[in-house]
Each structure stands twice: as C-alpha cells, then as structure tokens.
N, C-alpha and C positions, 0 to 999 in steps of 0.2 A: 508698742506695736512692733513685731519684728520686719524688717525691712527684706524688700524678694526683689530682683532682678530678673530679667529675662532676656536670653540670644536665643534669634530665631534664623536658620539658617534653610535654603532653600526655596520653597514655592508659594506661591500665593496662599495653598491651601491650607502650608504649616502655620503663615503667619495670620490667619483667621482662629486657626486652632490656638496659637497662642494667646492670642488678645483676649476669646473667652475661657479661656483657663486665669485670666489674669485677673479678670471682672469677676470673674468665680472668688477668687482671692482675694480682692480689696475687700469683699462681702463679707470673709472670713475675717477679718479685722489686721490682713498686711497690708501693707504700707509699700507700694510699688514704687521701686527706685531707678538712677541711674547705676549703671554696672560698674561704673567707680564709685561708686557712691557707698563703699562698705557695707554691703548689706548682708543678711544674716542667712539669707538663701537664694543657690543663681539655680535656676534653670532654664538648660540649653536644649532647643529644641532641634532636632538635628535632620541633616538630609542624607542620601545614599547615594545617590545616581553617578557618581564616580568619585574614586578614590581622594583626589581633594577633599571634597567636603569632607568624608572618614577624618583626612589630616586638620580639617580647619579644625573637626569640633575638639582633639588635641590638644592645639593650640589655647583654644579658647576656655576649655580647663586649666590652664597653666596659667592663664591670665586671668583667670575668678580668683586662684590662691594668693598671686600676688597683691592680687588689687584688697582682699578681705582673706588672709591667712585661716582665721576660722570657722568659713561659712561653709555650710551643709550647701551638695553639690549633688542635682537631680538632673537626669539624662533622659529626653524621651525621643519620640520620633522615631525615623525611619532607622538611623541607622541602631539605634536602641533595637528594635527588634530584630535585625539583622542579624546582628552582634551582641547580643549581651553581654558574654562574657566575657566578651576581648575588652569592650567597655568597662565594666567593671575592674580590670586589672588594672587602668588608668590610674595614676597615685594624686590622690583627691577625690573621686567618684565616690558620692554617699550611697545612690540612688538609680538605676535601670530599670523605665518604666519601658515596658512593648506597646503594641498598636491598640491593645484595649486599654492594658492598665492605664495609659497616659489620662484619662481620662475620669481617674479617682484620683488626681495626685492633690485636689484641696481635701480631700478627707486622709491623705496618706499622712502629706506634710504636717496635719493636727497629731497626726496619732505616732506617726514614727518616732525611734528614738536612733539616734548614731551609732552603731557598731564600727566593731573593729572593719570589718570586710564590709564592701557594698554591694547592697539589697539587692536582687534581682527580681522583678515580677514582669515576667513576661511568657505569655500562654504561647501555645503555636497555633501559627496564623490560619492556618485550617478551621479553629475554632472561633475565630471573630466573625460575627453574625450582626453586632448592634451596630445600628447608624447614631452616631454625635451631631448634632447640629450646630454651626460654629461661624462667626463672620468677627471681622475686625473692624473697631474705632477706633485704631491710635494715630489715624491720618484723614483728619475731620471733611477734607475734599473727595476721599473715597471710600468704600469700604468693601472685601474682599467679603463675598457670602458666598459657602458653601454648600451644593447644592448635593452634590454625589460625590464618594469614597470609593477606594478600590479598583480594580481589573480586569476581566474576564479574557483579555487580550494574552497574545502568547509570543511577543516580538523576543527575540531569543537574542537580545542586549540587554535588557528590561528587569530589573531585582523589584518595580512597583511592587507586583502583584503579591512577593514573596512578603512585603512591608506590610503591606496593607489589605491585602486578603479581597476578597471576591467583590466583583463592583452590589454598589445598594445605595439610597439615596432617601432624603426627607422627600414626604407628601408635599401637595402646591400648597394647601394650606397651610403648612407650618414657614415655608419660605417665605408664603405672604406676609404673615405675621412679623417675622424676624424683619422682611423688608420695609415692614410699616415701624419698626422700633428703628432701622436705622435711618427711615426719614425723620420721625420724632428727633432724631440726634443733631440735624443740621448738615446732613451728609447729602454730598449735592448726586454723587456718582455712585452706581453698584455694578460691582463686579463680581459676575457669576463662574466660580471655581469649584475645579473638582477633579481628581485623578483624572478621567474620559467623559467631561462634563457633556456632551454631546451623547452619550449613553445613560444621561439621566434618564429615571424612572423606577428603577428596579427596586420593590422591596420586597422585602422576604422573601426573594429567588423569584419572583415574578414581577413582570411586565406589567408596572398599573399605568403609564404615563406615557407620554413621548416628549422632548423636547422643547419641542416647538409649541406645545399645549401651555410649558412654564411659560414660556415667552411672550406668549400672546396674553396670558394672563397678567404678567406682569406689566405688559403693555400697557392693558385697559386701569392697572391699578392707578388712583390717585395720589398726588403727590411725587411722583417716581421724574427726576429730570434728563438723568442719565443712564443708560445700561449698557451694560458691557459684555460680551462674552473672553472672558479669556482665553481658552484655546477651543479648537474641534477639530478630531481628526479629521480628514477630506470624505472619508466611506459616512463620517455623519451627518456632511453639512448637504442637507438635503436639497432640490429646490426651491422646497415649501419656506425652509428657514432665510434664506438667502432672500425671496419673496418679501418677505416678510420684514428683513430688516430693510431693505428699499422702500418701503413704503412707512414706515416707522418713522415717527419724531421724538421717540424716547429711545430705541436701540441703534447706536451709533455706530457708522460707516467702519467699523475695522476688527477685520477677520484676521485672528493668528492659527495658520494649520499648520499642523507639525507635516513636513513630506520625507526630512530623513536621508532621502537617497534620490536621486534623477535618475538611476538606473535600474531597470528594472530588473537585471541579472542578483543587484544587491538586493531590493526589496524584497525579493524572494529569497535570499539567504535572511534574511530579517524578521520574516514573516510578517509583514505590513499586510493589512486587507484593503490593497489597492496596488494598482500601480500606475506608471507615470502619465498615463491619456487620459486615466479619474481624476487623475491632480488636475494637469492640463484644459481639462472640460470644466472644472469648478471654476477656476482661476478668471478665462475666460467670460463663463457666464457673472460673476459677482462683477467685474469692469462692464461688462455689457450692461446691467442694471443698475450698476451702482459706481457708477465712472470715477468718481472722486472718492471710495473705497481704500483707505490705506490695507494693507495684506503682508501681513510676514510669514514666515516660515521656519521652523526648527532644520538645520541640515546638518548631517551628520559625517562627517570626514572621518578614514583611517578603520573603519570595520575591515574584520578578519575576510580578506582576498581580495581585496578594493584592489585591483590593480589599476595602474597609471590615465587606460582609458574608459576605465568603469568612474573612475573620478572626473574626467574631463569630459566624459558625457554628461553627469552630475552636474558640474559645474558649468555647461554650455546649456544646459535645460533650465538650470536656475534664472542664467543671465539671460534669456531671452525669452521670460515670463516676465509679464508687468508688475512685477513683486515690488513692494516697498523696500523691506529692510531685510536681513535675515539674524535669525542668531545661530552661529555656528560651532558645533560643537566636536571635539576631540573624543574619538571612543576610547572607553575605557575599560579596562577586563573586567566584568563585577563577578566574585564567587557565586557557585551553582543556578548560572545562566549558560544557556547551551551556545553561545559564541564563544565564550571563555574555553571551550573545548578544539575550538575550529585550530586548525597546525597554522592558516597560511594569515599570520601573522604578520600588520604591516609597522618598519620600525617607527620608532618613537618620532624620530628627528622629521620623517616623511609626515606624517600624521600635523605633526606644529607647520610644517610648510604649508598643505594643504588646507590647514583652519587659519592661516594670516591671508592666504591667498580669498577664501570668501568671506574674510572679515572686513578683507582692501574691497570686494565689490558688493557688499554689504549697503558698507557708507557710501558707495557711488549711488546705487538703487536710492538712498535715503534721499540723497540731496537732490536725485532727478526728483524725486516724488514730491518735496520741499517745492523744487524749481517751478513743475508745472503749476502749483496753485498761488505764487506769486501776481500780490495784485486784486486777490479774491478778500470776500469778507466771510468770517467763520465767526464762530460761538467759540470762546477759549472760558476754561477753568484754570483761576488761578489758583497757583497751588503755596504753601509756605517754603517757597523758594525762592530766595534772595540773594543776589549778588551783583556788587559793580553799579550801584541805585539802579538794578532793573528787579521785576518780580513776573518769577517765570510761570507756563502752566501749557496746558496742551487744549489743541480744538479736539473736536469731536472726531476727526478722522486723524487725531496720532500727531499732527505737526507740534512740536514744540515751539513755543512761541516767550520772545521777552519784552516787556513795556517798563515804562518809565515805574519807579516804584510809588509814585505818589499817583498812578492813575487808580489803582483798584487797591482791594485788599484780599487777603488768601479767603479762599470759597466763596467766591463773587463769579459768576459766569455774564464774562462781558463781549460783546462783539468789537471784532478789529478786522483792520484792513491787513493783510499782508504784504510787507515792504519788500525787506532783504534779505539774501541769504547771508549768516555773517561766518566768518572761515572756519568759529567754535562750533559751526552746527547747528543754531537757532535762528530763526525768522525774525525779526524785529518789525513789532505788530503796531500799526497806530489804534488807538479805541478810540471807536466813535462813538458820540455821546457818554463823556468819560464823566463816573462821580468822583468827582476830585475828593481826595484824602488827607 
C-alpha cells in the first residue's frame, strides 16, 4: 500500500475538503499516514488570504523532503489556483491542482507518473461551475460539513472569489444525508461551513433555498445533538435566523460575524454590504434574545487609509459591543485585489501595534464573557484534549471548560457547574452526575 499524508492549512472549509479527499483515498487502497511518517505521497492543502500562509506552504514543502526525500508532492487549494506557476517553481513540487482539479486528485494520483517539471492543471476560475460536497471525520467530537463554495461578494481586500469562483451550494437533501452519515460516525457536533455560508442556496446561478430553510431542517432532523454555524456575515444573519436559534435546542448560542471595520469611512473603502448601525442592531438584538449568546467578530487592522482615528473609532465601537472574543487580523496586500492598488498605505510596524492592541482587548472581552457565566450549569463536549490530569472541551455557547480527567471521556457531552476562571484562560468545571472513568 503506498503510504499519503496530508497538511491542511487554513479554513474550516479546506479541512472538510481534505478529509473527504482522504476517505476518497483510503478507498483507493492508501494507507493514510502521519507526516513524519515517510510516506510516499504529501499533499498540502493550501490557503491565500495573506501572504504567510503563501510563506507556510514553502516551508511546509521543505519539510515533506526532508522528512521523506522521495515522495511525490501534490499542491491544491487556494493558493494552487492563485498561483500555479509560482507553485510549481517550488523545488519538490510534483503536482498543482486548481479549485476544480483538486478534486480528481484520487484518479490523478492513480494515473500520474513524476516528470522532470511539475504538472500543472488548473482551469480559470471563470470556468468552475460544479459544487463538491465535503465534510470532515478526523475529530470524532465534530465535524466541519460543507454547505456552500464561493463568492459573489466584491470586498476589495478579498482574493476568495478569484480562488474559488462564483458562490453555489448542495441541495438540503444531499446535506441531510451527509449529516445522517456523520451521525452514524459517533460525531456529537456539526459545523456548518462555507465561503459566505449565510448565502447558501444558490445552484446553477439560481436561488433555490434560503438559509434558514437548511436550519430548520436540520433542526427537525433526528439524531442531530449539536449544530453550529461557523461564520455569517451581519447583511445575512436575518431575524428569522437569529429567532430561530433562540428557541433551538440543537443550534447553539454562538454567532461568529465577520465586521472588519467599526468605521464606516473604511467599510466603504471595503466594500462591505453593511455598515456599522447593521452590525450594532444585530449584535444588540442576538443578546436581547439570546443573553447568554457567545458572539465574535473577524476585525481588520492596517487597510490602505486607516488613519489613526478611523482605527480608534474601530476600536471604541468594538469595545463597547457586548462581543465575546474577536480575531484580529493584520491586512495584507493580496495581488489583483483593488486595495492592493490604494497609494495610502499603512506601514508595517503600525499595522503589528494596532493587531496586539485588539488582540490585548480580545482576551479582556473573553474573560468578562467567561466571568459573567461563573457559577452557571452548561452542557460541555469533551473533546480529546488532555493536559495536567485535566480533559478539556467547550459548552455550547464557546466557554472553554477543564475537569478532572477521570470524570468523562473524549465525545461524552456532560453537564458542569462553572467554578473558576484560571489565569491560562479556562474555567474549571465540576460534573454533575459524573460517570467515573
């Protein structure tokens, strides 16, 4: 059996797409290994979204040669179609799949044979039309299933759309299905991903679906204990859906919206279809029905003209929303996006201040949000996370939680009391009614 690895680098969505390319593979008669593990073929699934990742996947070719000097080395992902050829020039690279090819590479891998120069198959993205359908088992407590691919959006920092081509998405029926094979698996948790999963629905260039139709569907389905949405933009999260998960005992208390900017001078150099009173209104309403609601936020520091109080409006609009946590992110120049064009360039060194500065009120937001439910009793999932005889997992609304490791065992959903906040950042939970181990 020849022995195949995989790095998957980026979003929830690539590493759904990994897993069933993997499963696709074991099928094929490989033999899925660890990445030290000398094996006969790595492939790296790759992300764009800024210039690091471009540098990890790099690295992380240098480190398949060393680790197995003669293994055939397959590239796919984002930044694969971006880049092909620069890819390709990489010394080790067998293999540059684009945003469709990626998705024949168990009939490629059979057939191909190693040339001097590496292969490139990658169409332009104008021409990807088909929807993949893809969710991952390699984390038995959740599983990332794919609902929608793609973009339609025109935020002008944004290389998505150039990656991955026009938004489209599977039928409910085929979701349902996939989600009834990952209950069969012992998977307690589903997590619904997608480029602009909030714009599910679209196939073949039209509107058959809305959102909130998956939702409720999935609600009523059997067997289903957890659901999750991973991101939605604020212009998606309606208040039908927001409804909706309030009164839900299978779709759990915690909304991630991407907002980007507090100011609305940048949002509109962005092109965001919203701006900061839509944020503000959503925000509000989800705590008003749904109080105990964890809520993060994607924020974006150092866009081209950000000046000093375009930022510190930003950054006083963040802190004084009832936001849980945020993740903050550094902009970064991506080729043939129309920011990358803008002259008023913010430097480097400012950009790293202003991403430490909401990364420092970040973790303050976390631990007020920790603080108020001290004392409360939640539903936590434990997950295969061990350290210090504690076994970690998170409740339903996002707290991190760690118990003694002989109370539960990993994918056991047990109720605890919440103790303490400890200085590393977790809550140290008592179970009640604990099955001892």
């Amino acid at each position: 059996m020849k022995k195949i690895a995989f790095h998957t680098l980026g979003c929830k969505l690539n590493f759904s797409e990994t897993s069933t390319l993997a499963r696709q593979l074991r099928g094929r008669g490989f033999m899925q290994v660890e990445f030290d593990n000398s094996p006969d073929y790595f492939v790296i699934n790759t992300c764009s979204v800024t210039e690091n990742a471009n540098r990890k996947c790099r690295k992380i070719v240098r480190d398949a040669k060393k680790a197995s000097p003669e293994a055939f080395i397959a590239i796919i992902g984002c930044y694969a179609q971006l880049k092909p050829k620069e890819i390709a020039q990489i010394p080790g690279v067998d293999l540059v799949l684009g945003a469709a090819e990626k998705f024949q590479l168990p009939d490629i891998l059979q057939s191909l044979k190693r040339e001097q120069k590496a292969k490139v198959m990658a169409c332009e993205i104008s021409t990807v039309k088909e929807y993949h359908s893809s969710y991952s088992l390699a984390d038995r407590t959740r599983s990332f299933l794919k609902i929608q691919d793609g973009c339609d959006y025109g935020c002008t920092f944004c290389t998505i759309p150039l990656a991955r081509g026009k938004s489209r998405s599977d039928s409910i029926d085929n979701i349902l299905l996939q989600a009834q094979e990952i209950i069969r698996s012992g998977v307690k948790e589903i997590v619904l991903t997608g480029v602009n999963t909030g714009d599910y629905g679209i196939i073949e260039g039209k509107r058959q679906y809305r959102f909130v139709e998956l939702l409720q569907s999935l609600q009523d389905m059997d067997g289903i204990q957890r659901l999750r949405i991973s991101s939605i933009e604020p212009n998606l999260l309606t208040e039908e859906i927001i409804q909706l998960v309030a009164q839900s005992d299978k779709i759990v208390p915690h909304f991630h919206i991407p907002l980007q900017s507090g100011s609305d001078a940048i949002l509109k150099k962005m092109r965001r279809r919203y701006l900061s009173d839509l944020y503000q209104e959503r925000i509000y309403l989800i705590k008003s029905l749904i109080p105990a609601c964890c809520i993060g936020a994607d924020v974006m520091v150092g866009f081209p003209g950000e000046s000093d109080e375009h930022f510190l409006e930003s950054f006083n609009f963040v802190k004084d929303l009832p936001l849980s946590y945020l993740h903050a992110f550094t902009y970064s120049e991506r080729p043939n996006t129309i920011a990358a064009n803008h002259a008023e360039s913010v430097p480097l060194q400012l950009r790293h201040q202003r991403s430490r500065m909401l990364r420092i009120l970040s973790d303050k937001k976390r631990r007020a949000f920790y603080q108020n439910h001290l004392g409360e009793t939640h539903r936590m999932l434990v997950e295969d996370d061990v350290a210090d005889d504690l076994i970690f997992g998170f409740t339903r609304n996002y707290i991190r939680v760690g118990i003694p490791l002989t109370m539960a065992s990993p994918n056991q959903e047990v109720e605890v009391m919440l103790g303490e906040l400890t200085d590393t950042g977790y809550v140290s939970g008592k179970v009640l009614q604990p099955q001892l181990i």
